[in-house]
N, C-alpha and C positions, 0 to 999 in steps of 0.2 A: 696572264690567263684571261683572254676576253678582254682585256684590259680593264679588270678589275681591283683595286687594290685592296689592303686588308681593312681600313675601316668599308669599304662595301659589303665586304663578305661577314665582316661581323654584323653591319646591319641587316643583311637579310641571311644572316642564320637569327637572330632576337627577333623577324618580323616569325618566321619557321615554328619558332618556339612559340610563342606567342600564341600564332594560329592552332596549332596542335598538339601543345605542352609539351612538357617533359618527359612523359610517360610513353610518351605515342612514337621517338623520336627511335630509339633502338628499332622499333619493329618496322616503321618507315625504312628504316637502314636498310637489316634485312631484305626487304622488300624489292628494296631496289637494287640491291649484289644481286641478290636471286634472278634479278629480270633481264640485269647484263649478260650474269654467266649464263642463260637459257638464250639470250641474242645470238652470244656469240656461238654458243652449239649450234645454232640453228644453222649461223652464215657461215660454216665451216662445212656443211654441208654433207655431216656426219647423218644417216638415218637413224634414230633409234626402234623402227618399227621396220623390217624388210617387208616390202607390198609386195614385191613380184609373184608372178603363178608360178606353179612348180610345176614341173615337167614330168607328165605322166612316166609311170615305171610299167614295166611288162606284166605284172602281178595287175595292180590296177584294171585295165582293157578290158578285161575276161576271159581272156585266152586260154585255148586248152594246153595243158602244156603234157 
């Protein structure tokens, strides 16, 4: 992986903690699942809002009927 091995990874997960404690470390987690899974909604190119106009209906116009 990147060709890092596991004493790498264990030192910079200790520099991680260090910088941001223990406590901070779930929500950092969190944080960052949350930011993949909303990447990849994104690039899936699913909308979750429909923009388009709607296309007038014959009630609408004002027509006499």
């Amino acid at each position: 992986m990147f060709g890092l091995g596991a004493s790498e990874l264990l030192v910079i997960l200790a520099i991680v903690v260090v910088i941001f404690g223990g406590r901070r470390l779930p929500e950092l987690g969190s944080g960052f699942g949350k930011a993949i899974k909303n990447f990849k909604a994104g690039m899936s190119g699913e909308d979750e809002i429909d923009v388009t106009p709607r296309k007038p209906d014959d009630a609408s116009r004002g027509g006499s009927a």
